[in-house]
C-alpha positions as CSV (number, residue, x, y, z in Angstrom):
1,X,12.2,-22.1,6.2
2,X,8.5,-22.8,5.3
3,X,6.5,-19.9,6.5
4,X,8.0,-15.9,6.0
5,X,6.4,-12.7,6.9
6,X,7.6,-10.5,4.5
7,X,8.3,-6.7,4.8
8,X,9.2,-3.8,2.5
9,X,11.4,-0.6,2.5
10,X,12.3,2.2,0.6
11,X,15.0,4.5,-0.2
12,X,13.0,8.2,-0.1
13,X,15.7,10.2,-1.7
14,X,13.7,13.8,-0.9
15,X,13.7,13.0,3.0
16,X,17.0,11.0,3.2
17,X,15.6,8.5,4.6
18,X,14.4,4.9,4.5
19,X,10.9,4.4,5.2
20,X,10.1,0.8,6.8
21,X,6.8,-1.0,6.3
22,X,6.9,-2.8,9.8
23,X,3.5,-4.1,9.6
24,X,4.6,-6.9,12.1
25,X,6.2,-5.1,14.9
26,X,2.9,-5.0,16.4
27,X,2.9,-8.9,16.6
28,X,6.7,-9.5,16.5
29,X,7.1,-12.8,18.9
30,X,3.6,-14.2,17.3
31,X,5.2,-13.9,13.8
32,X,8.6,-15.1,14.9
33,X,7.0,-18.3,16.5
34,X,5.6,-19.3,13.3
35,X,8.5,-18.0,10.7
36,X,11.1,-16.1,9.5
37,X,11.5,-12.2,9.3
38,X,12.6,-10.9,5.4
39,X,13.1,-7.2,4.5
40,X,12.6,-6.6,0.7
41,X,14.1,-3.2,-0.8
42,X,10.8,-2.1,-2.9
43,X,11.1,1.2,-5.6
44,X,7.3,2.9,-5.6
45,X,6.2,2.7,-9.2
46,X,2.5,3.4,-10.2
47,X,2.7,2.7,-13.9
48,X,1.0,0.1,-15.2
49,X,3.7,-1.1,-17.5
50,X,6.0,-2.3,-14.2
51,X,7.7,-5.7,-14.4
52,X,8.8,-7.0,-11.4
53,X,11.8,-9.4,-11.5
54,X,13.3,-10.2,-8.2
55,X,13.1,-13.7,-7.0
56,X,10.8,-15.4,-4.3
57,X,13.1,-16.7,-1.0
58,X,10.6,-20.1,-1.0
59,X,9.2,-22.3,-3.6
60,X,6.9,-23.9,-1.5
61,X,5.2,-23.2,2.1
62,X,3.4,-19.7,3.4
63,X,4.5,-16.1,2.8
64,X,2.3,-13.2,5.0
65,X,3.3,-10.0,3.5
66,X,2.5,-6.4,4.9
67,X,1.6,-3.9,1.9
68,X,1.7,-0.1,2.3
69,X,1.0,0.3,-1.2
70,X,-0.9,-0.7,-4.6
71,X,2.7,-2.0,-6.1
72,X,3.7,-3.5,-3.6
73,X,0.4,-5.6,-3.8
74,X,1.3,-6.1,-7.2
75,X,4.6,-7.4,-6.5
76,X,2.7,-10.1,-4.6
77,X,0.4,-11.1,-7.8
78,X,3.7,-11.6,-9.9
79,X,5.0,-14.1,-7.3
80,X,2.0,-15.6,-6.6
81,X,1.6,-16.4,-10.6
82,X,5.2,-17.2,-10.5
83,X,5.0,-19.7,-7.5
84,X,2.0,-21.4,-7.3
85,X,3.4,-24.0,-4.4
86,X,3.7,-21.2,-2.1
87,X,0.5,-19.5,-0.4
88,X,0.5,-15.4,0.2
89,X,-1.9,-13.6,2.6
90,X,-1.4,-10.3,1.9
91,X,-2.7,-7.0,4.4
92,X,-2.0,-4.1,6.0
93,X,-2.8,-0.4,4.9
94,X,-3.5,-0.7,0.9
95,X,-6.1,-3.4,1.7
96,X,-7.8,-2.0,4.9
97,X,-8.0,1.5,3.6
98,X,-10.3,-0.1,0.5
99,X,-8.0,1.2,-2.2
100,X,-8.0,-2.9,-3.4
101,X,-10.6,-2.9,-6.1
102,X,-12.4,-6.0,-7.3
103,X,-9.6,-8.4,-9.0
104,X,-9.7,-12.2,-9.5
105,X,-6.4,-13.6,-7.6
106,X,-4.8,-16.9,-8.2
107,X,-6.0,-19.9,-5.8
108,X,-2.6,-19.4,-3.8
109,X,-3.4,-15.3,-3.0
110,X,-5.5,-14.2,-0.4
111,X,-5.9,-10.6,0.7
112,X,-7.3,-10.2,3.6
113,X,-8.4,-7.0,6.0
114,X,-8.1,-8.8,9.2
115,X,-5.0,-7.7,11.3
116,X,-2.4,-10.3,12.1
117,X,-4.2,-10.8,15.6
118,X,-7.4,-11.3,14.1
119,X,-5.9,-14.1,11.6
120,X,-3.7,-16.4,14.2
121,X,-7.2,-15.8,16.6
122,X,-5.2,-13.6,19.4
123,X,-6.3,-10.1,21.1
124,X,-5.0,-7.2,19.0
125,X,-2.3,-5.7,20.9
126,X,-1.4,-8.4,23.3
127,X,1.9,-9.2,21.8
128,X,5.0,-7.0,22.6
129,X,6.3,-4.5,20.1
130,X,9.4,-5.2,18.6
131,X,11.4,-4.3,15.2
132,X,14.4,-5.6,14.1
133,X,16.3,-2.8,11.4
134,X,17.4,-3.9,7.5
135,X,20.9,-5.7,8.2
136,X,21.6,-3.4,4.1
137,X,20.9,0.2,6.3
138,X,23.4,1.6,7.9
139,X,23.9,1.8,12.0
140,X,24.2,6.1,11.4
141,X,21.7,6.3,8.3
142,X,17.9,7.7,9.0
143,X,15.1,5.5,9.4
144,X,11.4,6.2,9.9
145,X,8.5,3.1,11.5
146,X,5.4,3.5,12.3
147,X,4.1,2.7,15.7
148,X,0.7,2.2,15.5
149,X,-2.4,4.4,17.8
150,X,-5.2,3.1,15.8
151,X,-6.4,2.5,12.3
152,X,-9.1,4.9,12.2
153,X,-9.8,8.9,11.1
154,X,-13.3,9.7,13.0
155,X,-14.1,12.3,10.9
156,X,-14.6,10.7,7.5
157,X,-16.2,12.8,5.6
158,X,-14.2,14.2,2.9
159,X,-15.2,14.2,-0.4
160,X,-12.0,13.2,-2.0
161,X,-10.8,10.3,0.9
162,X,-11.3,6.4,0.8
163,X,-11.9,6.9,4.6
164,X,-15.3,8.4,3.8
165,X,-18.5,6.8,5.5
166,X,-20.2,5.9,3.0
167,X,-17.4,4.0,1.1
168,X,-15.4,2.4,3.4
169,X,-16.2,0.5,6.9
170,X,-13.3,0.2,9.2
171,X,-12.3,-2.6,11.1
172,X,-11.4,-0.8,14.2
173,X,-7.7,-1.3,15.9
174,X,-6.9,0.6,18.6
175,X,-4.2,0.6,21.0
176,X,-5.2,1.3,24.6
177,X,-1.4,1.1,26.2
178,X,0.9,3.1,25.0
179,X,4.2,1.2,26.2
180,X,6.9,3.6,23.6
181,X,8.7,-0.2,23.1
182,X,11.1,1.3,20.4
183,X,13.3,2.9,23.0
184,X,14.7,-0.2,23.1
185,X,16.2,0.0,19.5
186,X,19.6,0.5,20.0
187,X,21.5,2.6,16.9
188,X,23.4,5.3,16.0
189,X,21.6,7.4,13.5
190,X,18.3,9.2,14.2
191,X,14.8,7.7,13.5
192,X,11.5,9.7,13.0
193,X,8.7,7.5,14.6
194,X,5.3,8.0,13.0
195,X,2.8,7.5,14.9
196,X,0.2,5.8,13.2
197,X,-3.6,6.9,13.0
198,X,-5.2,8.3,10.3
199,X,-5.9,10.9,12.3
200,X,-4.8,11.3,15.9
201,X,-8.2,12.2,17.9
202,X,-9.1,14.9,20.2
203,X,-9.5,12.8,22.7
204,X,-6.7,11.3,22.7
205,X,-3.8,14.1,22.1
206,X,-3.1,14.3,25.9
207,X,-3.1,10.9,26.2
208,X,-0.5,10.0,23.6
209,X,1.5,13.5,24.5
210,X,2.2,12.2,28.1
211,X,3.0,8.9,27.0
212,X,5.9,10.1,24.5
213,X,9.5,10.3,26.0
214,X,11.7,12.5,25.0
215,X,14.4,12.1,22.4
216,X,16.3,14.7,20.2
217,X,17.3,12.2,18.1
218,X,14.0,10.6,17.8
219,X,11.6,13.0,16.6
220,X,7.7,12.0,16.1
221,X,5.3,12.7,13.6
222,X,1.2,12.2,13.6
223,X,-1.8,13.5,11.2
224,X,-4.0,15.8,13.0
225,X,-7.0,17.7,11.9
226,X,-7.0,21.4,12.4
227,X,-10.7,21.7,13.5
228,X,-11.9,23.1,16.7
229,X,-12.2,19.7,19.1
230,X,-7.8,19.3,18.3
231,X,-8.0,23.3,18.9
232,X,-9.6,22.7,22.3
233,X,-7.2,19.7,23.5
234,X,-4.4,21.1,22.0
235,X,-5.2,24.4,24.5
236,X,-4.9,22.1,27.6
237,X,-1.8,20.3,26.8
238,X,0.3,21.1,29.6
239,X,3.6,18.7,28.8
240,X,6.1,19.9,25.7
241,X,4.2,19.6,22.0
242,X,7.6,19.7,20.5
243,X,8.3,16.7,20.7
244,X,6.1,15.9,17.6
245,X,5.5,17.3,14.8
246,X,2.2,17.4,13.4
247,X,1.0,16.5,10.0
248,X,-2.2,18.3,8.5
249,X,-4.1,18.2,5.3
250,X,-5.5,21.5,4.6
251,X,-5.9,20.9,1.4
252,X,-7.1,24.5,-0.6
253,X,-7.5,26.7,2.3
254,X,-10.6,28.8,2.4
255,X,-14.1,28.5,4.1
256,X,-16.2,27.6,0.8
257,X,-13.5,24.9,-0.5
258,X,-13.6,23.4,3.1
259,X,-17.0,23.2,3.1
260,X,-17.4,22.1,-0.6
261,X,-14.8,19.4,0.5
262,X,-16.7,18.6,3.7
263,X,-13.7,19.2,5.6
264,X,-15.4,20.4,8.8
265,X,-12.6,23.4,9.2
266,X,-13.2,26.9,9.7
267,X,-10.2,29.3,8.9
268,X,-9.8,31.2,11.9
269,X,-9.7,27.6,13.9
270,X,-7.1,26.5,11.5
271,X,-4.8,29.7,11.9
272,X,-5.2,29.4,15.7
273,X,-4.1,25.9,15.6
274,X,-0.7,26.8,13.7
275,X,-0.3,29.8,16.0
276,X,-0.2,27.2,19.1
277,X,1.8,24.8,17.6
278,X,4.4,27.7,16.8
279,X,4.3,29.2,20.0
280,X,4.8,25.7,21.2
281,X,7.5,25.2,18.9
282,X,6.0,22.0,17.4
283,X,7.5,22.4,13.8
284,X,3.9,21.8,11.6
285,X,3.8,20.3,8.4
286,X,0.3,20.5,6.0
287,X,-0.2,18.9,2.9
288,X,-2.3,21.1,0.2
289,X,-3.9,19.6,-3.0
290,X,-4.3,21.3,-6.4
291,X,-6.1,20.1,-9.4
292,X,-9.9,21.4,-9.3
293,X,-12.2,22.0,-11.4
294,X,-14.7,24.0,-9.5
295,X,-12.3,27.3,-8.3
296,X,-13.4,31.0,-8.4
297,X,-11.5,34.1,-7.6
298,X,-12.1,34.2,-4.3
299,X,-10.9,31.2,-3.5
300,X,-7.5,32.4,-5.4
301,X,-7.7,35.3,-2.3
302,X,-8.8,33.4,0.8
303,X,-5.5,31.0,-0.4
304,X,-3.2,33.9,-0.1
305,X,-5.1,35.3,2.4
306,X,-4.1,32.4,4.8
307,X,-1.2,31.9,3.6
308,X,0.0,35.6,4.5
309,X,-0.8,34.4,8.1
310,X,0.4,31.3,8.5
311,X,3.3,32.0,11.5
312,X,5.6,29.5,9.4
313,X,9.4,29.3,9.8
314,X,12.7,27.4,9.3
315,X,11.4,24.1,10.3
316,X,8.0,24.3,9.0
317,X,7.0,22.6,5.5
318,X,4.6,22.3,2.8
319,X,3.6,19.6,0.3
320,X,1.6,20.5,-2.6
321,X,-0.1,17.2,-4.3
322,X,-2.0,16.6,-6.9
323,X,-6.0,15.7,-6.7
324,X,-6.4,12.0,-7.1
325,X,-9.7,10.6,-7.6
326,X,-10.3,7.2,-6.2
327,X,-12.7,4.6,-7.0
328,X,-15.8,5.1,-4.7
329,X,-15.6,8.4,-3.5
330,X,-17.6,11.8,-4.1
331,X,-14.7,13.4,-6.1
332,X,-14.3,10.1,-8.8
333,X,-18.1,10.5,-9.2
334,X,-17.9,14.1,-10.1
335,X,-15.0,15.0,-12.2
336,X,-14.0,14.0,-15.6
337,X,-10.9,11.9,-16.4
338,X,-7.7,13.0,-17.3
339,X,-5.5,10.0,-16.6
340,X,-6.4,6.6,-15.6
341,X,-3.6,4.9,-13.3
342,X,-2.9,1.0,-12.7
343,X,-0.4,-0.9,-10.9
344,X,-0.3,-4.2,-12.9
345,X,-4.0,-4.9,-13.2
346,X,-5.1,-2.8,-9.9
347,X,-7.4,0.0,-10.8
348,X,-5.5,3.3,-8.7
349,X,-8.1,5.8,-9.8
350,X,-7.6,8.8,-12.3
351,X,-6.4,12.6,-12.3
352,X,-9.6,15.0,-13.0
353,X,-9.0,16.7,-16.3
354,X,-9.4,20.9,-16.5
355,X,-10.6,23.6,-18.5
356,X,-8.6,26.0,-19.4
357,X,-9.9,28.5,-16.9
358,X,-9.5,26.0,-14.5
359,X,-6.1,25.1,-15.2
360,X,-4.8,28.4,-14.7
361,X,-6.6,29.3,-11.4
362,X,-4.8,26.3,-9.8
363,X,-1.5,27.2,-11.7
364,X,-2.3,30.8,-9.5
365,X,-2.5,28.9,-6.6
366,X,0.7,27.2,-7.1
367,X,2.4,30.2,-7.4
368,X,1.2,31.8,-4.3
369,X,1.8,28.8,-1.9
370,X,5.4,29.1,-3.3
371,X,5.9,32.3,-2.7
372,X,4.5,32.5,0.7
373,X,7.0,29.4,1.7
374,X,10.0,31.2,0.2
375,X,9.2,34.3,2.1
376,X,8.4,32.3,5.5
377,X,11.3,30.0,5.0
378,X,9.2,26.8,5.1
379,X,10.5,23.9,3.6
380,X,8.7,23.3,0.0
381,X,7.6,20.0,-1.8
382,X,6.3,20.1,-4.9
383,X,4.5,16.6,-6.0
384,X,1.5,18.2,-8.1
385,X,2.6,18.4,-11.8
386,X,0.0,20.4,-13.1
387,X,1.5,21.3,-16.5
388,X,0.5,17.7,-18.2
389,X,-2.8,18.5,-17.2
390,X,-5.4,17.6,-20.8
391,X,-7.3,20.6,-20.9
């Protein structure tokens, strides 16, 4: 055992679930003609001051690794300085999204952008999809995979996302046959399959709606923009939209935040969006982000404003985050630093610090985005600490 493709998972304790980085199902019998399979438990950790102490399988021979995130890629740089006989090639979403920032590796650490096709010199997509589970996770436990659509958001323009065109060039994946191979995992427990694209396109809803079969106990999820093109397809959907549940990042709703933000999303479009998903009983999650340094008092109404329409229910859920600003994008250029954040020697990016003034409009905002999900009975997550914010 010479050659390893290594892949991580993670016990998320708010979903009850355990979140699998298969960044080599898409490749499965290509990988296991050239080497061995290994799942590695991995705890998320952003501070800088992480240690990582488990052990390397190999001394010597090839390791390809599949990293979701910046510790994760850390965790490589400690074995790579730890085992110089063995080589690492390390991809998948932290590298191709352009979160890597300039970092001098050891000899034996590549990272890479190319998909695992593009580095064996195959087709991407010509293998057959396959996953084998953690033997540690239980037969009735939850599980959630990504099955990958494509690697691309077509919008990418945001002010505050790594996707953004001037910042980041993709190298375009895209699958054109949609073959649903995980029916053939056979297990107890239920598994949420997300289907991976940065953002599932308008023109291709219907395509990936059809292609879905049905499965109580194997729910979907997918990121979708609320703008008018989604609104359109979504309109002409004539098969069953519950089946997935959609993911959306509306971030600070309100006309002039969207357009500040370059979010291309007009309220009444957003609203309309919800209201079809809810008729269709597609249970809608969106992700909103606090942490500003530009809100006015209208933007404090138009929040609650659309929030008081939002057609939410048992089901239905909100995340509130925290603004990040990362290296390279509008928002890192225009806001002043609160918190710098590292993962070993990898540069994450830094919270924006805020006035006063500021600091209490978004702590305004909080409140009303918790209110309105208590009194809709949406399911709340709260990930935006705004109370250690320097002011």
């Amino acid at each position: 055992m010479d050659t390893l493709f290594i892949q991580f998972y993670s016990k998320i304790d708010r979903m009850l679930s355990f979140e699998l980085g298969n960044g080599f199902s898409d490749t499965y019998d290509l990988c296991k003609s050239k080497g061995d399979f290994i799942w590695m438990d991995h705890v998320h950790d952003y501070l800088d001051k992480i240690e990582y102490s488990s052990e390397f399988p190999i001394s010597k021979g090839t390791a390809y690794i599949s990293v979701s995130y910046l510790s994760q890629l850390y965790r490589v740089l400690v074995w790579a300085k730890r085992y110089p006989d063995v080589k690492f090639i390390a991809g998948g979403p932290v590298v191709t999204t352009g979160l890597v920032t300039d970092y001098e590796t050891p000899n034996n650490m590549i990272i890479t952008k190319k998909s695992v096709e593009e580095w064996f010199g195959v087709e991407n997509f010509s293998g057959r999809w396959n996953l084998d589970i953690p033997s540690t996770i239980k037969d009735d436990e939850l599980i959630n995979f990504s099955y990958t659509i494509d690697n691309m958001c077509y919008w990418r323009k945001c002010t505050f996302c790594t996707f953004t065109e001037s910042r980041h060039v993709p190298r375009v994946r895209e699958r054109k046959n949609i073959k649903c191979e995980f029916q053939d995992i056979k297990r107890k427990g239920s598994m949420i399959i997300r289907l991976g694209t940065e953002a599932l396109g308008p023109n291709k809803i219907s395509h990936v709606v059809k292609a879905l079969p049905y499965n109580e106990k194997r729910p979907y999820r997918s990121f979708l923009r609320p703008s008018l093109p989604e609104l359109n397809a979504l309109k002409n959907i004539k098969e069953d939209l519950s089946i997935i549940k959609f993911r959306m990042g509306v971030e600070l709703p309100g006309n002039r935040m969207w357009k500040l933000m370059r979010k291309g999303f007009r309220e009444e479009v957003v609203l309309e969006i919800l209201n079809v998903l809810h008729k269709a009983n597609s249970k809608f999650f969106f992700s909103m982000v606090l942490g500003w340094n530009n809100l006015i008092s209208s933007d404090i109404k138009a929040l609650e404003n659309f929030m008081k329409s939002v057609p939410g229910s048992e089901g239905c859920g909100v995340t509130i985050h925290r603004l990040f600003a990362f290296p390279g994008t509008d928002v890192f250029k225009t806001h002043e630093v609160d918190r710098d954040y590292y993962s070993g020697p990898f540069y994450l990016g830094y919270t924006p610090k805020l006035k006063k003034e500021q600091l209490e409009l978004n702590k305004k905002a909080k409140e009303i985005i918790i209110h309105y999900t208590e009194e809709k009975k949406m399911h709340f997550t709260d990930l935006c600490d705004l109370e250690d914010v320097d002011v």
